[in-house]
N, C-alpha and C positions, 0 to 999 in steps of 0.2 A: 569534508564531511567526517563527523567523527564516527567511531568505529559503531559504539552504540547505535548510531543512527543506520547501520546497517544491518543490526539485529529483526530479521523479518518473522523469526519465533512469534520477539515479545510484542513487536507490531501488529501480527492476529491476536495475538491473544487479547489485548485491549480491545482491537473494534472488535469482535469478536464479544465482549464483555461489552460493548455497549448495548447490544441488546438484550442484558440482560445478565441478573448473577447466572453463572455456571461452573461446574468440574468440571476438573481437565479432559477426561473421558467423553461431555458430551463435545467440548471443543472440539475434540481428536476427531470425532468425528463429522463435526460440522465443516471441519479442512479438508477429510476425504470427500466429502459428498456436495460440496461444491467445487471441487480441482481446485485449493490452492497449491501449485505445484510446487511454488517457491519457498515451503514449507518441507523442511529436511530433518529427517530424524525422529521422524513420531515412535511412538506418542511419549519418549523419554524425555523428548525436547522441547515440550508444554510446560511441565514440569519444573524443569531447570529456567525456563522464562518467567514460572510464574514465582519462581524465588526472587530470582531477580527484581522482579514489580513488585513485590511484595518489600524487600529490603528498599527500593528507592522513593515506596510510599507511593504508588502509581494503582497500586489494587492491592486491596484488605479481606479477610477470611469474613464472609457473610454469614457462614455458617456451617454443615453438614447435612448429605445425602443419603438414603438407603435405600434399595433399590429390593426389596423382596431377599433374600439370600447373599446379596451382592457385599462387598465389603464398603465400610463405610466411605465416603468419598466430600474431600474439602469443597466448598461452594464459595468461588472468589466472585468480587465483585469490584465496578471501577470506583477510583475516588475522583475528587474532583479536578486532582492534578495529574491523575491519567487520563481525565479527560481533556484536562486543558494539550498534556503531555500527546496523546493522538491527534489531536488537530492540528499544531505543531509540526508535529513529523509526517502527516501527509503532506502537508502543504508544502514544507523542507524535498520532499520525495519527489511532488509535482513541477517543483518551482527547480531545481538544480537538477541537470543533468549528468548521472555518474557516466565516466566513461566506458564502460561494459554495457550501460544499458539496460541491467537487469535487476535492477532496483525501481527503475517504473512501473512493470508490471504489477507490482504487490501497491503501488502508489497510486496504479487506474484500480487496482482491486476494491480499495478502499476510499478512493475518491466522496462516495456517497455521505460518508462523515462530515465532513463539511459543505457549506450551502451551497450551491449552483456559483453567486457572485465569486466569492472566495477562491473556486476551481480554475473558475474561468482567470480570475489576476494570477493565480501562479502560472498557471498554462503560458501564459502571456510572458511572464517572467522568462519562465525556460525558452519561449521560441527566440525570446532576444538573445540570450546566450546559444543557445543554436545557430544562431544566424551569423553569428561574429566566430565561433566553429569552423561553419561552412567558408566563410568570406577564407579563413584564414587556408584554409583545403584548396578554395581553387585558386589562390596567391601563389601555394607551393607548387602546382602545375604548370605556373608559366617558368617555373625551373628549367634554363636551358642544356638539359639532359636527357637520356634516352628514356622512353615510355616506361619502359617494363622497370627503371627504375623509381617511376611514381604512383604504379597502377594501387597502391594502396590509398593512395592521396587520392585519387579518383573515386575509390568505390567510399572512403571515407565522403568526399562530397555530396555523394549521390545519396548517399544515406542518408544523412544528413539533410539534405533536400527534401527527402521523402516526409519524415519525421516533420519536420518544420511543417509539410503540405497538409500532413494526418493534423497534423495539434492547433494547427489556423483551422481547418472542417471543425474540427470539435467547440473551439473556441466558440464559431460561428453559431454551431447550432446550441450552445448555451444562451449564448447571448440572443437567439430568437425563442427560445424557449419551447425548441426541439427537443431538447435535451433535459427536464429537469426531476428535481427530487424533494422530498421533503423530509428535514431532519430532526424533527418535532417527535420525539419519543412516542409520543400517544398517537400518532399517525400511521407508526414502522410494525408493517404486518409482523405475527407470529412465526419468526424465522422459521419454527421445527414446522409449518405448515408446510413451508414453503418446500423443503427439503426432505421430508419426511421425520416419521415418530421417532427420539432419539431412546434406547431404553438405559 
């Protein structure tokens, strides 16, 4: 995975802009008030994301804000190759397992980006590479050596197990239609309702 794809800044920032143009200021705040946790460094670090998207052609200056006395504030917006560029990188997020682990979270965060079908084939993806993981973890345990020096091979298994258990449920209830969403612009309630008034 390239490094880029580990930038979770500029990963909000985009979905984040799929609902719609905004400044950095209401983003800032639509990451505190819904706990994206795996967001570091606010609110300086919106900002330096949104250069970034901005230099790779991923989100354009829509325009400017004023807010009563407030200082004027940029209104970025997605283009069509940050749009393609986020659907992409969920999918990339959902479908490959990093070995930390802590790049799914912001990848179940944003799941919603892409259609229910879509979620469900990466999911799918990742539980086969989990499974060939696992297989490989409880190989190293039939190592004839003392426990204590495989207990990390063990609780790797186990996790791993677990994981695979969670991501076949979710699969499951996509595929019954448990689980689903729709990503139809004119369908996606008024996030600030959702969350509260952003000033």
């Amino acid at each position: 995975m390239r490094r880029a794809d580990r930038d979770m800044v500029a990963l909000t920032v985009l979905a984040l802009l799929l609902t719609g143009p905004r400044h950095a200021y209401e983003m800032h705040v639509m990451i505190e008030r819904t706990h994206k946790d795996f967001v570091t460094g606010l609110p300086r670090s919106i900002y330096h994301a949104a250069e970034r998207l901005l230099t790779a052609g991923h989100i354009e200056v829509a325009g400017t804000a004023r807010a009563g006395a407030r200082p004027e504030r940029t209104v970025y917006q997605l283009t069509d190759a940050g749009r393609l560029r986020l659907r992409e990188w969920v999918r990339l997020l959902l479908a490959e397992p990093d070995p930390a682990a802590h790049l799914f979270v912001p990848a179940l965060s944003f799941a919603g980006c892409l259609p229910p079908p879509e979620v469900a084939a990466a999911l799918r993806a990742r539980r086969d590479v989990l499974a060939h993981r696992e297989s490989a973890a409880r190989a190293a345990l039939s190592t004839p050596i003392p426990r204590i020096l495989l207990i990390e091979a063990e609780f790797e298994a186990h996790r791993l197990a677990a994981e695979i258990e969670w991501v076949e449920r979710l699969v499951a209830d996509l595929d019954s239609g448990g689980l689903h969403w729709s990503t139809d612009p004119a369908s996606v309630a008024d996030i600030e309702s959702l969350i509260g008034e952003i000033e």
